[in-house]
SETIVO-536647 format. One record per residue (C-alpha): z, x, y; residue number from 1; chain. Coordinates in steps of 0.1 Angstrom, whole numbers. Layout:
REM residues N
(zaza (Z; X; Y); NUM; 'A') ...
END
This chain:
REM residues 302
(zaza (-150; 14; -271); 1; 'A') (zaza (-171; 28; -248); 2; 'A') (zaza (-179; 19; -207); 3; 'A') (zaza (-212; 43; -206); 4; 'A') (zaza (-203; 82; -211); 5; 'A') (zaza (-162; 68; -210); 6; 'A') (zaza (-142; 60; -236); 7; 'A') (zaza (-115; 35; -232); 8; 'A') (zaza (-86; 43; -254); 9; 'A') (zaza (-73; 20; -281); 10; 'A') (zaza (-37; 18; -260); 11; 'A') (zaza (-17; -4; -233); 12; 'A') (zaza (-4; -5; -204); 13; 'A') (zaza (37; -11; -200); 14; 'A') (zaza (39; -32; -173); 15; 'A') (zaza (75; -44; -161); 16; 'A') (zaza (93; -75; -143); 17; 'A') (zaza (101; -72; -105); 18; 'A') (zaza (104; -88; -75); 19; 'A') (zaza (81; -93; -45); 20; 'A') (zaza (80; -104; -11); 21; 'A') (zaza (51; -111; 10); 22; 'A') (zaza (46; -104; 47); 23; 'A') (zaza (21; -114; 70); 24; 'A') (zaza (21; -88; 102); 25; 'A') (zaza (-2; -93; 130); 26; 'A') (zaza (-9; -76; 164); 27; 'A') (zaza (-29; -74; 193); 28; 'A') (zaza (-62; -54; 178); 29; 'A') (zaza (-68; -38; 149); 30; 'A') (zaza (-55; -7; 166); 31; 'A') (zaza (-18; -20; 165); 32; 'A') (zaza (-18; -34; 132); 33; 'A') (zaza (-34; -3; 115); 34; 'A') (zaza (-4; 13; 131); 35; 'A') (zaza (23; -9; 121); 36; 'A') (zaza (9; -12; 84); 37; 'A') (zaza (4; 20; 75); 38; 'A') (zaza (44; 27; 87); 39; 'A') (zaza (57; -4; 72); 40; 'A') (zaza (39; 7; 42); 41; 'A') (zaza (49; 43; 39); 42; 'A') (zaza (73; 58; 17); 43; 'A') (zaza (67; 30; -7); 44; 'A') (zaza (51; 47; -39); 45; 'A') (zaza (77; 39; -68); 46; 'A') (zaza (113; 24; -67); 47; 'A') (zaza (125; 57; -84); 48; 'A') (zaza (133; 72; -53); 49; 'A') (zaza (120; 49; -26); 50; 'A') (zaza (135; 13; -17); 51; 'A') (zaza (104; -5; -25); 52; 'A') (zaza (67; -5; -37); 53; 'A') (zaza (52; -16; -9); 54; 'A') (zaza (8; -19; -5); 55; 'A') (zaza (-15; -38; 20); 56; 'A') (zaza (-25; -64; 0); 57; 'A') (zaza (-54; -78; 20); 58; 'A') (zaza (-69; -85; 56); 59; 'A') (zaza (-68; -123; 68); 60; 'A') (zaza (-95; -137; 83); 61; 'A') (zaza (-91; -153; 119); 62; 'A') (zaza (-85; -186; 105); 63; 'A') (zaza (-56; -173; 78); 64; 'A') (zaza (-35; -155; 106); 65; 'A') (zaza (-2; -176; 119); 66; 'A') (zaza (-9; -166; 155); 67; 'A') (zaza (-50; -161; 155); 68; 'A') (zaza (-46; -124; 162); 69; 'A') (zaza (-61; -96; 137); 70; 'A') (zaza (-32; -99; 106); 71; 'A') (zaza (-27; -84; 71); 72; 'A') (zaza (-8; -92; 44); 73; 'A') (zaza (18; -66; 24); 74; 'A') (zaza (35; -67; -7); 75; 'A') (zaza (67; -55; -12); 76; 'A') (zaza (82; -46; -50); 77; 'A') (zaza (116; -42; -62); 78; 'A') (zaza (138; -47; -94); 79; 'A') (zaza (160; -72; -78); 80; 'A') (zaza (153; -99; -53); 81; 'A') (zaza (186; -85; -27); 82; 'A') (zaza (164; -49; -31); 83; 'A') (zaza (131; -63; -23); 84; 'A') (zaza (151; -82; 9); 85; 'A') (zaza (172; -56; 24); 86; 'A') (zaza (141; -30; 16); 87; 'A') (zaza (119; -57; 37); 88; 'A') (zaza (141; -61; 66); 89; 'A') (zaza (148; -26; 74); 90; 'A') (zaza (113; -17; 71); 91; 'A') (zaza (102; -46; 93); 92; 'A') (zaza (129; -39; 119); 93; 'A') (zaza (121; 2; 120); 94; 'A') (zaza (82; 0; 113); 95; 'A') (zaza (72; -38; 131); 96; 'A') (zaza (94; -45; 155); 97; 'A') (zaza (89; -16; 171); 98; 'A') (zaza (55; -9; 176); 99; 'A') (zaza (38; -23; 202); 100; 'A') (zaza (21; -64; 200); 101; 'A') (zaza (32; -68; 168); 102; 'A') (zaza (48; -104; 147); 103; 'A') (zaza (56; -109; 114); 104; 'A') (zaza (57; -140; 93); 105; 'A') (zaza (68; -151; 58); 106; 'A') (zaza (37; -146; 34); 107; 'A') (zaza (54; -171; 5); 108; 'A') (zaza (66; -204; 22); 109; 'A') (zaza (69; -221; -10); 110; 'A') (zaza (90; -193; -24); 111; 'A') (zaza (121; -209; -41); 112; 'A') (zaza (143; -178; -32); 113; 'A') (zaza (144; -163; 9); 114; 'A') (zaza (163; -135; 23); 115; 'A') (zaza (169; -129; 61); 116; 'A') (zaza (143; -121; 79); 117; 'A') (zaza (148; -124; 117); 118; 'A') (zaza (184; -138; 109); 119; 'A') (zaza (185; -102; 99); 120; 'A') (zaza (166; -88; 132); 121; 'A') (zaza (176; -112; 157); 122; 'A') (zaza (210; -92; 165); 123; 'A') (zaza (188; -65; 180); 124; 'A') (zaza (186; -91; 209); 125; 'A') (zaza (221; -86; 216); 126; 'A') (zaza (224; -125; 226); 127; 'A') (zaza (195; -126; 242); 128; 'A') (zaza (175; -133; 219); 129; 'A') (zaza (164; -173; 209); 130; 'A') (zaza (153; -197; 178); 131; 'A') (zaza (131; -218; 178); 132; 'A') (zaza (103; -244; 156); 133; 'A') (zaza (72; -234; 150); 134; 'A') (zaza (46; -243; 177); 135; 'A') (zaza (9; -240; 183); 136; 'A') (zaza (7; -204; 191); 137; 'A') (zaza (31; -199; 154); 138; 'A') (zaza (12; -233; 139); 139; 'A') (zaza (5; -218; 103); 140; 'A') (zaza (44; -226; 92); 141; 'A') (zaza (52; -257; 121); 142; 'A') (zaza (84; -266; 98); 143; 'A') (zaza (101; -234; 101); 144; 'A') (zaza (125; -214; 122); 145; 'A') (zaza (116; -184; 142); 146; 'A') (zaza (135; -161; 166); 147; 'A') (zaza (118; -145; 193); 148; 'A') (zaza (136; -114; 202); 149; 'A') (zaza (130; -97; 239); 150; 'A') (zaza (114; -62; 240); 151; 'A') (zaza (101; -45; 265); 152; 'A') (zaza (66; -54; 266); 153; 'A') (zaza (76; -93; 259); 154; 'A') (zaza (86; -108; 227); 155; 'A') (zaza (91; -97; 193); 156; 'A') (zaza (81; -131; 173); 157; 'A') (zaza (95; -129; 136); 158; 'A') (zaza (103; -154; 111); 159; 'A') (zaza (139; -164; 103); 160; 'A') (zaza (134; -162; 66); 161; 'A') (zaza (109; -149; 37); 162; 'A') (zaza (105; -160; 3); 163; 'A') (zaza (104; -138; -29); 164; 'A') (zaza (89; -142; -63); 165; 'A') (zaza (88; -127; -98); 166; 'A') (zaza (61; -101; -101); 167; 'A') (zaza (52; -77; -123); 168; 'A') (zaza (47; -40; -118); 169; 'A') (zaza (39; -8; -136); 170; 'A') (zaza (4; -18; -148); 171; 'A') (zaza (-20; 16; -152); 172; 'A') (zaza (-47; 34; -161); 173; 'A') (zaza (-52; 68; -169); 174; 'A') (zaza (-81; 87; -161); 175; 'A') (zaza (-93; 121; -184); 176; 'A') (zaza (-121; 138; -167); 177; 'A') (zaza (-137; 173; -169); 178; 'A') (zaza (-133; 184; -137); 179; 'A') (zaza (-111; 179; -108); 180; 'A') (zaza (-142; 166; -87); 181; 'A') (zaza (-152; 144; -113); 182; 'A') (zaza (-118; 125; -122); 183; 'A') (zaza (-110; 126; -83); 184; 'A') (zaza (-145; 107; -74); 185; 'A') (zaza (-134; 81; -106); 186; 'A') (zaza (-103; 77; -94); 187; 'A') (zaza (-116; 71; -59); 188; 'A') (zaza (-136; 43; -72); 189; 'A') (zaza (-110; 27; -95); 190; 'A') (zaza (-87; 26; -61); 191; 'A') (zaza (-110; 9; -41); 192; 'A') (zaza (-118; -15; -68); 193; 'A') (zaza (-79; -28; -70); 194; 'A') (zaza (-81; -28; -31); 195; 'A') (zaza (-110; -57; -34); 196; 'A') (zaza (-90; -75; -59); 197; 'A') (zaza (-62; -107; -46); 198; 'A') (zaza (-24; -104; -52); 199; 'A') (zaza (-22; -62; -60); 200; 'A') (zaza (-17; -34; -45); 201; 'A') (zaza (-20; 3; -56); 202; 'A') (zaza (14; 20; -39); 203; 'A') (zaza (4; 54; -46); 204; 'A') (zaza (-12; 75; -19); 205; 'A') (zaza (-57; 64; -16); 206; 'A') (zaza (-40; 43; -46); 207; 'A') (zaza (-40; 71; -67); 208; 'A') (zaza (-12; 95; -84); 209; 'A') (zaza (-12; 129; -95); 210; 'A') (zaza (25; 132; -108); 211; 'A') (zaza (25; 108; -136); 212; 'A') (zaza (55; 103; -149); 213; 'A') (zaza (79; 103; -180); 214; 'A') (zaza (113; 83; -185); 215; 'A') (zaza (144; 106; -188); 216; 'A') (zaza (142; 144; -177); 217; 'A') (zaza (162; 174; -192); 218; 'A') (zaza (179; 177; -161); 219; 'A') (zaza (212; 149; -164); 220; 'A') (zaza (207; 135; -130); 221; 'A') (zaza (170; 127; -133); 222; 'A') (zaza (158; 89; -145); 223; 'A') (zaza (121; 100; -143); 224; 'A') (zaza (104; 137; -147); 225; 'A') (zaza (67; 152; -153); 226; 'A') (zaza (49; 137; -179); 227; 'A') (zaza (36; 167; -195); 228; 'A') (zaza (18; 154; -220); 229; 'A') (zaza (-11; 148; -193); 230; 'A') (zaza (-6; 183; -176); 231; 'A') (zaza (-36; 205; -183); 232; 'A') (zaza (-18; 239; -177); 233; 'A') (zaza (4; 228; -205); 234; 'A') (zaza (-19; 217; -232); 235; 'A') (zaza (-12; 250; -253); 236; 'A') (zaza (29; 245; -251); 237; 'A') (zaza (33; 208; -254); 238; 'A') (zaza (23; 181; -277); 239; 'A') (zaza (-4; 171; -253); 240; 'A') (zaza (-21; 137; -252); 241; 'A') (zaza (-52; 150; -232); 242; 'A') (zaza (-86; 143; -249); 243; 'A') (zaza (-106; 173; -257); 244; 'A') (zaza (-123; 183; -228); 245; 'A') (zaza (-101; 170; -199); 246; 'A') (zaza (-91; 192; -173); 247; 'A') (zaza (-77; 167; -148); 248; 'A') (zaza (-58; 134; -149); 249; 'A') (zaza (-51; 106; -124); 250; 'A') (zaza (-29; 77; -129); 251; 'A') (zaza (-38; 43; -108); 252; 'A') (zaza (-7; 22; -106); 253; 'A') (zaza (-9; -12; -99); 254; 'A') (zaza (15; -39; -90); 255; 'A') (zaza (8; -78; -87); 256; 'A') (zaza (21; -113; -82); 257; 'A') (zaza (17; -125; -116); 258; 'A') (zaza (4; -103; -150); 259; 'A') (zaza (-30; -115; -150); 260; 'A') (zaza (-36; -104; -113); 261; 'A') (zaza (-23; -68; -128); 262; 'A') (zaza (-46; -71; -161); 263; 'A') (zaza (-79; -80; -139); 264; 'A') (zaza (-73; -53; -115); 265; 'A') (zaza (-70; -30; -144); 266; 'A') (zaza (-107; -43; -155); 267; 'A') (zaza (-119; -34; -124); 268; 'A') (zaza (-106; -3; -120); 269; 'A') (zaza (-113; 7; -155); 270; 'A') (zaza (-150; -5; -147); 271; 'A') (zaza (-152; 13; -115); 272; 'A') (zaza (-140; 45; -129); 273; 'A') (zaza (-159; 51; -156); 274; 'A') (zaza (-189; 75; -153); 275; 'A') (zaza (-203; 105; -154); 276; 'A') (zaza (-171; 138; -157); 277; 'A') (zaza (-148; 107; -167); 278; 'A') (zaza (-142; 116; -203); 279; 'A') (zaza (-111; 82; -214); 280; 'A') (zaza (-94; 63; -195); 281; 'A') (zaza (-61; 54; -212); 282; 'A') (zaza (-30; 38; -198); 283; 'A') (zaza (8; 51; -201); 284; 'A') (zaza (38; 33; -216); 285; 'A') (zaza (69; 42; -240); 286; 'A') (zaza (61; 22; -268); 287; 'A') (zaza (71; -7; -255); 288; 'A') (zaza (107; 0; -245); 289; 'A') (zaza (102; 2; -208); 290; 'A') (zaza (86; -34; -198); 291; 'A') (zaza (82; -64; -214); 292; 'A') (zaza (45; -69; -200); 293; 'A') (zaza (19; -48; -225); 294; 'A') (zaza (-14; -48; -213); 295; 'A') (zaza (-40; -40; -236); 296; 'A') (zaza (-68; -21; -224); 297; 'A') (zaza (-96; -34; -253); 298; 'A') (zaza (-83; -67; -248); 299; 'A') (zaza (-93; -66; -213); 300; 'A') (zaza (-126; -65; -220); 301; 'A') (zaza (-127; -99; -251); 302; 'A') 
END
């Protein structure tokens, strides 16, 4: 199967269960919110040595935000709903509560399952701090509880609880390209592709990962190591999976609220990546004994 000069490899994806939250920050101006997103965001690449997986998943529009200020929504990931929580709280009390004209609302009020929020965060108000409804300047949720928390350049508004969800994450592509150019400017397009698609986000710095990954390492203490199979410099001392040709690779990994968010932001990327330099575009898994959610590239495209 081809997509122009690409080939797209007759292999899967292998996509796991995890959790999610979603939060809905807003501030001031875009200045404030760029600010506080790209720190609540950051060290959030892949739960093998960070607390979460953590994305923007989208800009709202005017009428979406909960207090009519410029707002975004993020996605955190985790294996277990108490990770995803306590991962969600610290980061919102380090990373939002501290940057200036920022508030932060539950992104999943219908969520079965909630963790502390600002019941979490309100202590920083050292007594001082109050709860109250929601009310016209917090209208979007009217029905639940807030705690407005005293800082120095007014209030800190944040939601007493958020919900979390089953997602699923680990869905990827793999890109083989000629050239390091080439497969970067792919990859560059396959990332902005997930960005423009609902309920994903791509963790990885741009969206895009150099250092794929294998499970198990040599060294005892290590869950996860190089995946050397994809490394170029290797190709003449390991059983290498590169297609003839390649000289680069680039992994986009993609986590979602549900598997077919993950599967159509695969389509797109795969889509938006191939071209010209861009040799295959495969996917990595560990026949099937990682996740129990294969995605098969081909079948994307029936």
């Amino acid at each position: 199967m081809h997509i122009g000069p690409t080939e797209i490899l007759d292999t899967f994806a292998e996509a796991f269960g995890a959790r999610y939250t979603r939060l809905i920050v807003t501030a001031a101006d875009d200045y404030w919110l760029d600010a506080t997103l790209g720190e609540l965001t950051g060290y959030g690449t892949s739960v093998l040595g960070c607390d979460a997986e953590a994305g923007v998943e989208r800009r709202l529009a005017a009428n979406e935000s909960p207090d009519g200020r410029p707002a975004a929504a993020v996605l955190l990931f985790a294996f277990t709903a108490e990770a995803v929580g306590q991962a969600a709280a610290r980061r919102v009390g380090q990373c939002v509560l501290t940057c200036p004209t920022t508030a932060c609302y539950n992104g999943l009020p219908e969520a079965a399952e909630t963790f502390a929020l600002g019941n979490y965060l309100r202590y920083f108000g050292d007594g001082f701090e109050e709860q109250g409804a929601g009310s016209k300047e917090q209208g979007w949720h009217r029905s639940s509880l807030y705690w407005r928390i005293p800082v120095m350049d007014g209030e800190f508004v944040v939601e007493a609880a958020a919900g979390v969800a089953k997602g699923v994450a680990g869905g990827n592509i793999i890109l083989h390209g000629v050239t390091q150019s080439a497969t970067l400017d792919g990859a560059r397009r396959a990332a902005d592709a997930v960005v423009r698609q609902p309920g994903v986000i791509a963790p990885f710095p741009g969206g895009v990962c150099r250092s794929g990954s294998k499970v198990g390492s040599k060294y005892k203490k290590l869950v996860a190591s190089t995946a050397e199979a994809y490394c170029p410099t290797l190709r003449d001392r390991v059983a290498s999976q590169l297609v003839p040709g390649a000289n680069c690779v680039y992994e986009i990994v993609i986590d979602g609220v549900a598997k077919p968010a993950v599967a159509a932001a695969m389509r797109e990327a795969i889509e938006a990546a191939a071209g010209e330099g861009v040799l295959a575009i495969g996917a990595g898994n560990y026949g099937g004994k990682l996740g129990k959610h294969p995605i098969k590239l081909h079948s994307l495209f029936r």
